[in-house]
C-alpha positions in Angstrom: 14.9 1.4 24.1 17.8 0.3 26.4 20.7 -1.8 25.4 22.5 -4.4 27.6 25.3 -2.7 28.9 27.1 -5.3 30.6 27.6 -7.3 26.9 28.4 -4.6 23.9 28.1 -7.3 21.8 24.6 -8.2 22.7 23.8 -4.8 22.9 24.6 -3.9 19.4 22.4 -6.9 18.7 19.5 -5.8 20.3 19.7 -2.5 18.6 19.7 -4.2 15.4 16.7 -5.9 16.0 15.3 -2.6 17.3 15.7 -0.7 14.2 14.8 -3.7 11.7 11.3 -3.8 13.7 11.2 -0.1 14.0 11.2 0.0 10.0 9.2 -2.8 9.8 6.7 -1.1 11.5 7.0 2.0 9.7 6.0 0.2 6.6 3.9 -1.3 7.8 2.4 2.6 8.4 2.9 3.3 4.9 1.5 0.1 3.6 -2.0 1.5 5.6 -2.0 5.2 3.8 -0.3 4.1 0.5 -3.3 3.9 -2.2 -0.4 2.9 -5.3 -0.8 -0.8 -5.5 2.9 -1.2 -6.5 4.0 1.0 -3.8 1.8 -0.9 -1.2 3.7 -4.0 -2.5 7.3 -2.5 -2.6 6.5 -1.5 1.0 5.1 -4.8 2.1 8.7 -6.9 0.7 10.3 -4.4 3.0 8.9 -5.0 5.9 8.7 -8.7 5.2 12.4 -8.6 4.7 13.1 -6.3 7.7 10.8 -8.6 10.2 13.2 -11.7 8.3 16.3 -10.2 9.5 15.4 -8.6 12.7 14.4 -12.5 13.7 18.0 -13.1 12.6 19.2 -10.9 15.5 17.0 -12.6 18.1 18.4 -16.1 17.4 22.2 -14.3 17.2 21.3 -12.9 20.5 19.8 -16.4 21.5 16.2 -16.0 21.7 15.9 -13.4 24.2 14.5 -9.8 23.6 12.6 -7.5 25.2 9.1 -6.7 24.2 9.2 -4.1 21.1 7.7 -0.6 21.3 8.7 2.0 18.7 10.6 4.8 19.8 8.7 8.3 20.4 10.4 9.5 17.3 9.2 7.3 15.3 5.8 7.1 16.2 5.7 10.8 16.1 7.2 11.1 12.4 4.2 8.3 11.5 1.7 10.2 12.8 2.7 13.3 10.7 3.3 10.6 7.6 -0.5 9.7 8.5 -1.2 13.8 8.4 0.6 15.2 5.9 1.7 12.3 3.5 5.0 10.1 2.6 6.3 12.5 -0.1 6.4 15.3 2.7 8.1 13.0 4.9 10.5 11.9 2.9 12.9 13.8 4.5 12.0 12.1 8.4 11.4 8.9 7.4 14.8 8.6 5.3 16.5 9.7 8.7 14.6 6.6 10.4 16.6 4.6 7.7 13.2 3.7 5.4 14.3 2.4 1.7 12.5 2.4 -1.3 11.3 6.1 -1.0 13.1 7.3 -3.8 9.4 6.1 -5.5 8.1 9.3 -4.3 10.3 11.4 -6.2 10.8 9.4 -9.3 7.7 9.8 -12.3 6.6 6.2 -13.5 8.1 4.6 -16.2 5.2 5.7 -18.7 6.6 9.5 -17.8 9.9 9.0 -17.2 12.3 6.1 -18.7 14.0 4.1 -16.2 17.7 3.5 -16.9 18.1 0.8 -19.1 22.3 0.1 -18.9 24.3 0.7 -15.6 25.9 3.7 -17.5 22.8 5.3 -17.0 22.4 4.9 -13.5 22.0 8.5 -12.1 23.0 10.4 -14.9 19.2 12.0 -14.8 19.8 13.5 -11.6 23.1 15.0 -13.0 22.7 19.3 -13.4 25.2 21.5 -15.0 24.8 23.7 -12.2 21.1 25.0 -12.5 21.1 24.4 -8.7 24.0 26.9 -8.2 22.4 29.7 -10.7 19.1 29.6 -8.9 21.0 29.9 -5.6 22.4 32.9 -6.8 19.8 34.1 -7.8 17.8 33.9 -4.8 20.8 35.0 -2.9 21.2 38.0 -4.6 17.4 38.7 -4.4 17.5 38.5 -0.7 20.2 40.8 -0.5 18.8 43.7 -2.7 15.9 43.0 -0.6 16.7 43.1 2.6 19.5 46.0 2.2 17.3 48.1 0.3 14.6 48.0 3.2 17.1 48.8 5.7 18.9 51.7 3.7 15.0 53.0 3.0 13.8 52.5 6.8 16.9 54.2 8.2 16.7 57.3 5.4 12.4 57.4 6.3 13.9 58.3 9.9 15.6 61.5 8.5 19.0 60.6 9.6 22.6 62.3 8.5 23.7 59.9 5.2 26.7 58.6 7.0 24.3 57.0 9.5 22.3 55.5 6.4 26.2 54.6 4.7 27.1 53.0 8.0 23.4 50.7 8.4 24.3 49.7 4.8 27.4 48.6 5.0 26.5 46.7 8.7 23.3 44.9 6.9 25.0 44.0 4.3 27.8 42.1 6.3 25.7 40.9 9.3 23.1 39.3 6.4 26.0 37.8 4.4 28.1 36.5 7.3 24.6 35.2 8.6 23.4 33.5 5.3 26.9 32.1 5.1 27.0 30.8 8.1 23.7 28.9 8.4 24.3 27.8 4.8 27.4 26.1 6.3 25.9 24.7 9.0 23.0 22.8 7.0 25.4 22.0 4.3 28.0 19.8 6.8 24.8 18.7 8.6 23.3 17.5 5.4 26.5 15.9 4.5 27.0 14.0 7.7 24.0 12.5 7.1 24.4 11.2 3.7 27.5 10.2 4.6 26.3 8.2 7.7 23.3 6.6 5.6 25.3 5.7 2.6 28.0 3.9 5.0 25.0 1.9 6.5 23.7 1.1 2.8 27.7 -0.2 2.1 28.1 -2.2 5.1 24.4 -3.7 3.9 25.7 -4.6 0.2 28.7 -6.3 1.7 27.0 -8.7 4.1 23.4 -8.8 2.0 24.0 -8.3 -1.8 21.3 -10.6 -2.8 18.9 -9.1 -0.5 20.0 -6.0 -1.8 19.1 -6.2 -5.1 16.0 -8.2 -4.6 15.7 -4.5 -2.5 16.4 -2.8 -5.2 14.6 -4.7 -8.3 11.3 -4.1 -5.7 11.8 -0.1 -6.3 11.9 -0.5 -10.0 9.1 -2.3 -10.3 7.3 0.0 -7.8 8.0 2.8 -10.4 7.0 1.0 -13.6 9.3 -2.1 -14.5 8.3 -5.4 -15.6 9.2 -7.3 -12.1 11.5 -10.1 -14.4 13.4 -7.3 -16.3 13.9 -5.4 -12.9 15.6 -8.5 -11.3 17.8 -9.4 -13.9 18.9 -5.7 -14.1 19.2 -5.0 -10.4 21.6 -8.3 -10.0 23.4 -6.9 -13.2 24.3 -3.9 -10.9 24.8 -5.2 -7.8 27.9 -7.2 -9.6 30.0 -4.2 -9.4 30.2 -2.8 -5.6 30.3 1.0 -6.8 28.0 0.8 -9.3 25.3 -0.9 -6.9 26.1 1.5 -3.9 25.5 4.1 -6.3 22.6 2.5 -7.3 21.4 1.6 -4.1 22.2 5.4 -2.5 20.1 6.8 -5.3 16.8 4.8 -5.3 16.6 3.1 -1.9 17.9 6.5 -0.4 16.7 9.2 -2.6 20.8 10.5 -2.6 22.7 11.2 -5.1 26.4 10.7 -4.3 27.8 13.3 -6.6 25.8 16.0 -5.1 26.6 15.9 -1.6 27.8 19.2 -1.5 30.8 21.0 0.6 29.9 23.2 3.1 32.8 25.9 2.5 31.8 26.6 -1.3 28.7 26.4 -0.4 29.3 29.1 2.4 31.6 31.2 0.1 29.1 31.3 -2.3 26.3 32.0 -0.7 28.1 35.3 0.9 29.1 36.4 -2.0 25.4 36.2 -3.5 24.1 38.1 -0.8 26.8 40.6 -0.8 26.6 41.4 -4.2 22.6 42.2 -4.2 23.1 44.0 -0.8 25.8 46.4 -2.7 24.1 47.4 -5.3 21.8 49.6 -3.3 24.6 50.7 -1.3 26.5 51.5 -4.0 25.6 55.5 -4.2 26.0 56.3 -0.7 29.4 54.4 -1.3 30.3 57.2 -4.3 29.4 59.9 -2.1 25.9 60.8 -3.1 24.1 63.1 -0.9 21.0 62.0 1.2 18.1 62.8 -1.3 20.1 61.6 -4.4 21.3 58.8 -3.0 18.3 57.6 -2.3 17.1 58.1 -5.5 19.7 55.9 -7.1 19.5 53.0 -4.8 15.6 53.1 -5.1 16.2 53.1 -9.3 19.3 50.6 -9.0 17.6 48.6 -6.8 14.0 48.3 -8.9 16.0 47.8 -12.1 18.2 45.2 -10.3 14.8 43.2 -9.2 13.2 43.6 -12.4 16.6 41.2 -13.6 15.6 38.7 -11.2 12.2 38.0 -12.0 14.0 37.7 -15.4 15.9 35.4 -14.3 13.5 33.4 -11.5 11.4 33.2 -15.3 13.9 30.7 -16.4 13.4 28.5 -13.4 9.5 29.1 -13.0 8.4 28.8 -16.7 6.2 32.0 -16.5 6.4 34.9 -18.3 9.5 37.1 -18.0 8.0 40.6 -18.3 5.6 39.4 -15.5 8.2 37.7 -13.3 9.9 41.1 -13.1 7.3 43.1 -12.9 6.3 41.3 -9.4 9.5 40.9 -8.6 10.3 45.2 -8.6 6.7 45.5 -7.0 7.5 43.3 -4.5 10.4 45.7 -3.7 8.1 48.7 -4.0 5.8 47.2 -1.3 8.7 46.2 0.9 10.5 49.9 0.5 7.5 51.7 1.1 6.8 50.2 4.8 9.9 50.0 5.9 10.5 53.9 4.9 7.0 54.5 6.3 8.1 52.7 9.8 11.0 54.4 9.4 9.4 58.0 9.6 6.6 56.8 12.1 9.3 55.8 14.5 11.6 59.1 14.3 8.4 61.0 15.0 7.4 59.1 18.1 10.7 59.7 19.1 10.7 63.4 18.9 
């Protein structure tokens, strides 16, 4: 869609009305797939109210817009929406600045109790760092893998052990500085979006508040409430500006505030997980340990070391903790065989 260049002001105003239809439009999508009665509902106020405001622009911009045609990018995230569902979505049609889906990651109120003061308000989606342990965990489960393999596909070529000491030590700081990285850049990317999204949703509270909690009594009742006792707590929250943005980021968003994360910890962290399963197989070669011995050790440090984190993945999972590690050290069995078995194929097409 093009924007009048020649008046900003108009422009902006035209853009406005662009992306109130555009979500308008997009429930009007989900309102089509949607077989919840209450979501179908939720959905429908949405659009109504987005069609409402977007007719607000066109008189601001007096009277005259162009004919409307959703973007590409929309129109392609509704197709997959069509395909693969709105809880899949979630993600895409947040982006295209859709409220009301925290519904599709929130029980009903007959499985899960809504918040009943403003105290409570997002103190279910508060951890103490579970998130953080099963990073960990799955960081140090992808370094024992991977270094493991490597040290096992390098040795299976019959190399001299300083050449299987020096591919350690190189995968295990190429795959930390590389899961570092990229967990840096999705980190900050992540944030800058929340950020953005949650700046839109103040800017919205200051000019709309009543519309904003009529917004956000919609998604309680969506999710269980009576529609009276929603009302008169949504306008109980809106009252305080941080509370309701708080509110609002939460369950018109599906964000919670608190966790938005920074990219640096979040980068340290994850190269230290990695490094610390990508030493421990290392860690014979490391104290000098001849080729066959060596090998030896990391295979048994590296077993026992998986075997601990199927322990651990139990705690996460729910499933049996005997089992969990037992897949978890045949999983590294399976993974060490071929790549010490590619390992020797390849030296002997190369002699």
């Amino acid at each position: 869609m093009s924007t009048n260049q020649n008046n900003p002001k108009q422009g902006e105003q035209q853009l406005s009305w662009f992306h109130e239809l555009e979500s308008a439009w997009l429930y009007r999508r989900l309102v089509a797939i949607e077989p919840d009665k209450a979501k179908r509902e939720l959905f429908t106020s949405l659009a109504n109210a987005a069609e409402e405001q977007a007719l607000t622009w066109v008189k601001l911009a007096g009277g005259h817009m162009p004919p409307f045609v959703p973007s590409r990018r929309a129109r392609l995230v509704a197709n997959l929406t069509d395909w693969l569902g709105p809880k899949r979505m979630r993600g895409a049609l947040i982006a295209l600045k859709l409220r009301g889906l925290s519904v599709y990651n929130a029980p009903a109120i007959a499985v899960h109790a809504m918040p009943t003061t403003v105290e409570d308000i997002g103190r279910r989606h508060r951890g103490v760092g579970g998130g953080n342990l099963r990073a960990a965990v799955f960081g140090v489960n992808d370094g024992l893998l991977s270094n493991a393999s490597l040290i096992l596909g390098v040795a299976g070529a019959g190399v001299d052990v300083h050449f299987v000491l020096t591919s350690g030590v190189a995968g295990l700081l190429a795959g930390a500085l590389s899961m570092s990285a990229g967990e840096y850049v999705s980190v900050r990317s992540q944030r800058e979006m929340y950020e953005y999204q949650i700046g839109l949703e103040r800017e919205e509270l200051n000019e709309y508040p009543e519309e904003e909690a009529e917004e956000l009594a919609l998604i309680y009742a969506a999710r269980g409430m009576e529609p009276s006792a929603a009302r008169a707590f949504a306008k109980t929250i809106i009252q305080d500006p941080e509370q309701a943005l708080d509110a609002l980021a939460r369950e018109e968003l599906g964000l919670n505030p608190d966790d938005l994360g920074n990219p640096w910890g979040a980068a340290r962290f994850s190269f230290a997980a990695f490094a610390i399963g990508a030493l421990l197989p290392l860690t014979p070669f490391l104290l000098g340990c001849a080729l066959g011995v060596g090998i030896l050790w990391s295979v048994g440090l590296t077993l026992l070391s998986l075997f601990g984190v199927g322990l651990a993945l139990s705690l996460f999972t729910g499933r049996g903790a005997l089992i969990g590690g037992l897949r978890m050290a045949s999983i590294g069995v399976a993974a060490g065989a071929a790549t010490y078995g590619i390992g020797h194929l390849v030296a002997l097409a190369l002699h």
